[in-house]
C-alpha positions as CSV (number, residue, x, y, z in Angstrom):
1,X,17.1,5.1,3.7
2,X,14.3,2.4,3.4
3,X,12.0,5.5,2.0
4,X,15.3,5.8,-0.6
5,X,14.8,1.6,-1.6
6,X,11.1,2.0,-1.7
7,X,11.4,5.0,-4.4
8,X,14.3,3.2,-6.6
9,X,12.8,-0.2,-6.9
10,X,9.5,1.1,-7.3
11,X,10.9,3.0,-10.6
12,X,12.3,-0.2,-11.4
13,X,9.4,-1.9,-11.3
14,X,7.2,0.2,-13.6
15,X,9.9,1.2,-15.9
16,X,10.0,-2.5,-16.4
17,X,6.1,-3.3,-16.4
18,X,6.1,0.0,-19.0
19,X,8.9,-0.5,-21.1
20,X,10.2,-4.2,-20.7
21,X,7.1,-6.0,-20.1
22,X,9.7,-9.3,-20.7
23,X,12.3,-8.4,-17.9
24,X,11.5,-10.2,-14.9
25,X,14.3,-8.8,-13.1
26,X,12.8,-6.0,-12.7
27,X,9.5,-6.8,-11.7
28,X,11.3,-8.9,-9.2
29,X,13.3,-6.0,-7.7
30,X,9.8,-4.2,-7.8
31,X,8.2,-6.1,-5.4
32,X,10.3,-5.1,-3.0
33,X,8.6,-1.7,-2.7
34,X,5.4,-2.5,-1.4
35,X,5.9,-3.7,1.9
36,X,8.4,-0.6,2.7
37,X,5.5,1.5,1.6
38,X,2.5,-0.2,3.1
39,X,4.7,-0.3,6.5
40,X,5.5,3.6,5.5
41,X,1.2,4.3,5.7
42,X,1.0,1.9,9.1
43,X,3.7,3.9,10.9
44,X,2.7,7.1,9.8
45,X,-1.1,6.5,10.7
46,X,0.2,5.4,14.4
47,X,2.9,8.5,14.6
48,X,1.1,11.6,12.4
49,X,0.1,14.5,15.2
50,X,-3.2,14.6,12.7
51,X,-4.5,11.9,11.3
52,X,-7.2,14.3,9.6
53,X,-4.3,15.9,7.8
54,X,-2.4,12.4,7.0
55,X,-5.9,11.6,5.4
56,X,-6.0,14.5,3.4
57,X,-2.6,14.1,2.1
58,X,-2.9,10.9,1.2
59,X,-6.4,11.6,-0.3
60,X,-4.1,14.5,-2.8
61,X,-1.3,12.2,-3.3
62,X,-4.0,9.4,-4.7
63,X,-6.0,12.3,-6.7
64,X,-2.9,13.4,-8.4
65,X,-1.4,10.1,-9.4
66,X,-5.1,8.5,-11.0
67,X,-4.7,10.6,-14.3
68,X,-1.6,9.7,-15.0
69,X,-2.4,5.8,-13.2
70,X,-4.9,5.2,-15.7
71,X,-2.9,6.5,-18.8
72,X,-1.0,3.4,-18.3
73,X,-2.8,0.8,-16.4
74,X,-7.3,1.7,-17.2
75,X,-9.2,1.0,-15.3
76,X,-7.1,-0.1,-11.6
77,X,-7.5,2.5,-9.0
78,X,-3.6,3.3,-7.7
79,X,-1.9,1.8,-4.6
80,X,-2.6,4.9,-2.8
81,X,-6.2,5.5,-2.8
82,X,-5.9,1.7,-1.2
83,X,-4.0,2.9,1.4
84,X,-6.4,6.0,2.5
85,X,-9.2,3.1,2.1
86,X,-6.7,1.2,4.4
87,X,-6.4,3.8,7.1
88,X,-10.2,4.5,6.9
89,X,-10.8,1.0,8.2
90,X,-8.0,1.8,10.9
91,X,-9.9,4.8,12.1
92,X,-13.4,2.6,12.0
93,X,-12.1,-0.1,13.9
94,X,-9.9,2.2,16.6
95,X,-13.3,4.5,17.1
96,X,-15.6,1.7,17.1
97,X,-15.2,1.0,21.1
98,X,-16.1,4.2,22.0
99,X,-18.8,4.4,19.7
100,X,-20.7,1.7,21.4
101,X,-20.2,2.5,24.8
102,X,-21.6,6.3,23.5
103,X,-24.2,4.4,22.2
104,X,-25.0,2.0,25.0
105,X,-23.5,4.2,28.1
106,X,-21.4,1.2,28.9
107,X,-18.8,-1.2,27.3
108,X,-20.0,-4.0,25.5
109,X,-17.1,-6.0,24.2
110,X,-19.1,-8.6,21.9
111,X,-21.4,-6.0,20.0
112,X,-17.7,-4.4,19.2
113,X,-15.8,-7.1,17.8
114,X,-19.3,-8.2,16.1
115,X,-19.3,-4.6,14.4
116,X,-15.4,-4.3,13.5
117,X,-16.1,-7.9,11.9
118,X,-18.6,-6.5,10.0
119,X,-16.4,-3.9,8.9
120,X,-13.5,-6.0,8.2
121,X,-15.7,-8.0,6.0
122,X,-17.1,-5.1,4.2
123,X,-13.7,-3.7,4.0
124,X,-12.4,-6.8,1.6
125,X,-15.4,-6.8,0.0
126,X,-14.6,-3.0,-1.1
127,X,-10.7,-4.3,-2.1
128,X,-12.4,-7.2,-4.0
129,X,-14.8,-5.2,-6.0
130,X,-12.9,-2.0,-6.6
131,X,-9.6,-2.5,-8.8
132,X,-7.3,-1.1,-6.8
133,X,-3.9,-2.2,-6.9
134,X,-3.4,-5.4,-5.2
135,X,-6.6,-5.5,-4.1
136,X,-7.2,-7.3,-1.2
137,X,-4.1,-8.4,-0.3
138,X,-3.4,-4.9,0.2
139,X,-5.3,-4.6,2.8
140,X,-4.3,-7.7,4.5
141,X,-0.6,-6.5,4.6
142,X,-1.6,-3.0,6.3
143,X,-3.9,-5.1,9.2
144,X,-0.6,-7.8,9.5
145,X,1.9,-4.5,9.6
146,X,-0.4,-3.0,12.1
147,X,-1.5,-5.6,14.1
148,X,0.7,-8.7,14.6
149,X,3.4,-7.6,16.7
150,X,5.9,-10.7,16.4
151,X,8.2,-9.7,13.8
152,X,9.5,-12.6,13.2
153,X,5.9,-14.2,12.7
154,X,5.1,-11.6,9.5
155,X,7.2,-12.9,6.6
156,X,5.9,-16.2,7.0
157,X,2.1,-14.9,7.3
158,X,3.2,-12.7,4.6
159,X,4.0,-15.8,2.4
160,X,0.5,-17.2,3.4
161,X,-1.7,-13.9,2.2
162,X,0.5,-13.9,-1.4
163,X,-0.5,-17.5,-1.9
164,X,-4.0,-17.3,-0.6
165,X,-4.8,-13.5,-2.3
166,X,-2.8,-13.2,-5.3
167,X,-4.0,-15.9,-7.6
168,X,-1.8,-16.8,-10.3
169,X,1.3,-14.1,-9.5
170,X,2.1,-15.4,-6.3
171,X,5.9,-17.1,-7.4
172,X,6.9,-13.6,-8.4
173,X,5.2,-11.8,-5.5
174,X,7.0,-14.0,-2.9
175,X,10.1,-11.2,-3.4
176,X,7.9,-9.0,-1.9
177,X,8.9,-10.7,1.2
178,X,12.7,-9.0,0.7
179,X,10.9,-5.9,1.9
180,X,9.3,-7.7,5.1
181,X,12.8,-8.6,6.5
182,X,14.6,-5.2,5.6
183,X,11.8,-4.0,8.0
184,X,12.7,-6.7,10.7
185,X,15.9,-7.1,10.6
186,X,17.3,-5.4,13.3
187,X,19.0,-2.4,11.6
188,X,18.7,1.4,12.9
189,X,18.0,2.9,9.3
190,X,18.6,6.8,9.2
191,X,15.5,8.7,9.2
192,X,14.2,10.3,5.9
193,X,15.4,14.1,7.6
194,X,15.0,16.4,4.5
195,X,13.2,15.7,1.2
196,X,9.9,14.6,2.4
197,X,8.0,17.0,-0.2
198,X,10.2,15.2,-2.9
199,X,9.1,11.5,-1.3
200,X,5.4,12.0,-1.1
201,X,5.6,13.5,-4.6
202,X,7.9,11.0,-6.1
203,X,4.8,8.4,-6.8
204,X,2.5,10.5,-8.9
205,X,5.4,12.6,-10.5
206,X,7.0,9.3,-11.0
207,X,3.7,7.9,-13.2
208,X,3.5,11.2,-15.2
209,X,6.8,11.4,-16.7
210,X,6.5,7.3,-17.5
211,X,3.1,7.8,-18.8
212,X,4.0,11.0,-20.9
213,X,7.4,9.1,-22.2
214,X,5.4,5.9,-23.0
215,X,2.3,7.6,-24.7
216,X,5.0,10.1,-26.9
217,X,6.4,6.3,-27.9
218,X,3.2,4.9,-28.8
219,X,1.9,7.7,-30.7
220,X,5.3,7.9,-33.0
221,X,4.8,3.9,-33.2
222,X,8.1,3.0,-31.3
223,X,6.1,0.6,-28.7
């Protein structure tokens, strides 16, 4: 059900950004999306039976929405090449442990949160200088999805990271937070059983047909 929201008010959102650049509404039922789908990435990282294979179709995913991505938004990377970039840093800081005790033939604690800091700063450099969508903040929600474990405690850091990481936008971008407490609230959603295909296709499919509609408008001079 919450993979259901995540598609229909993410179709909102970009039919509005698109098409009705003046309807807030609908760039503030949009916001909703993001958090189901960033939590979406977190839980499947923790739960895939190959992460290899969860890169890889992320990795296509990303690859097949950019065309289309950039035919209505040049030069910003899509949402989804942030979130293999997210899961990267995942797979850096889970492998860095045993990396230095490979290294060193023994744990040593400091040297490992010394490097994951390192990486975690590199990390939000990458988001800062890259223009992928959201940018930093994107990355921030995946570490707080993954990471903080009191529920209750994430819509209000959530709140934080939109002030602190989303400049000018963050009034509108605090209706993201919708999507924080349909996560915690504590409903059993059904499971997304059939139609997977369909849902990890629904994003660049999604940006094609509003791309090809919007450019057929623009070249006839109707927007």
């Amino acid at each position: 059900m919450l993979e259901w929201i995540a598609m229909l008010t993410m179709l909102v959102d970009h039919i509005g950004a698109v098409f009705f650049p003046g309807a807030v509404w609908m760039r503030i039922v949009g916001r909703i999306a993001m958090p189901l789908y960033t939590y979406g990435i977190v839980r499947g990282y923790e739960l895939t039976r190959s992460r290899r294979r969860y890169a890889l179709r992320l990795f296509l995913i990303a690859l097949a929405a950019q065309v289309p991505f950039w035919a209505l938004w040049y030069p910003d990377v899509n949402i989804v090449a942030g979130f293999l970039a997210g899961i990267g840093v995942f797979a850096g800081l889970d492998n860095t442990p045993r990396l230095v005790e490979r290294l060193f033939h023994r744990p040593l604690p400091a040297l490992t949160r010394t490097l994951q800091g390192a990486l975690l700063a590199a990390a939000f450099f990458l988001f800062w200088l890259v223009p992928v969508d959201y940018g930093p903040y994107l990355l921030a929600l995946l570490l707080l999805y993954r990471y903080v474990k009191w529920k209750w405690v994430l819509p209000v850091a959530q709140a934080v990271l939109v002030v602190l990481l989303l400049g000018p936008h963050w009034q509108i971008q605090l209706f993201s937070l919708v999507g924080t407490l349909l996560l915690i609230l504590p409903v059993r959603y059904p499971p997304l059983m059939r139609g997977r295909w369909f849902y990890r296709a629904f994003y660049p499919a999604h940006l094609a047909v509003i791309a090809a509609v919007a450019w057929t408008l623009y070249l006839q001079g109707r927007i």
